[in-house]
Every structure is written in C-alpha cells, then in structure tokens.
C-alpha positions, 0 to 999 in steps of 0.5 A, spaced: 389 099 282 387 106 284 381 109 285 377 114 289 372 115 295 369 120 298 370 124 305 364 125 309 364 133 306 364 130 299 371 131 297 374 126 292 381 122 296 384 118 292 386 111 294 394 109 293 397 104 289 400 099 294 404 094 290 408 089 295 411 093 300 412 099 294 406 105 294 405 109 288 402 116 288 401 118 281 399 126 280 396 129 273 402 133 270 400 135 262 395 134 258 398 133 251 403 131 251 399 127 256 404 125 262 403 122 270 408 125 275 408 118 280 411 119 287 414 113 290 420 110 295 425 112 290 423 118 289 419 122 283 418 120 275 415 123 270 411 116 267 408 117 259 400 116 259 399 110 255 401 103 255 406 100 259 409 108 260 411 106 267 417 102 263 418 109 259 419 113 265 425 119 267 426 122 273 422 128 275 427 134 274 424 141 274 418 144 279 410 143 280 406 146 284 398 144 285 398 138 282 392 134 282 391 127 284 389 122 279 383 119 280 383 113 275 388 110 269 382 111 264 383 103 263 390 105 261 395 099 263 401 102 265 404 096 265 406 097 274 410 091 278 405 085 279 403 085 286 406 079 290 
C-alpha cells in the first residue's frame, strides 16, 4: 500500500510500493479520463485509475514533465501482484 509522510520541512514524500522484491512508484497523469503512470523494474506503464487497472495497464509511450507522486489509491484496488 502507499502512503505518505512528512519530512522535517513539511513537504508530503511518498512512500513506494515494495512488492516482493519489485517496487512500484506511481505518479498522477490525467484527471479524466483518470490514468496513473507507474514506474517499476520493467520500466513505465500507463495503469487505468479503477479496479484491477494494473491488468489493463500498456506501456508508457510519449513525454511528461512534472508529474506528481501519488499519495493515495483513493481505496482504488488496482489489483497489484500479492506480496509474497
């Protein structure tokens, strides 16, 4: 699960997905449609904001600047490899 803390100046840091040995950063990408750009070992995937998305997911083709970390799933069950 992902969540987020806080450094000592405030700022929210989020906390990556470890899974096994695979970590998984996701990042926000569109609002509507809504869409997550996930970053793991195999490289970058364009994940559907619903459930079980992460089945759903294509490669990441294309440019993006700024984008932001993802602080929380919204109770969104992407459907992720169980931890082992």
């Amino acid at each position: 699960m992902a969540s987020a803390s806080m450094n000592l100046s405030g700022v929210a840091i989020l906390s990556i997905l470890s899974l096994s040995e695979m970590t998984i950063v996701f990042y926000e990408f569109t609002q509507q449609p809504r869409y997550w750009v996930a970053h793991d070992e195999d490289g970058y995937w364009l994940v559907p904001a619903r459930e079980q998305g992460w089945h759903e997911r294509s490669p990441f083709v294309g440019h993006a600047t700024n984008l932001i970390p993802l602080l929380d799933f919204d109770g969104i069950d992407l459907g992720l490899p169980a931890l082992s």
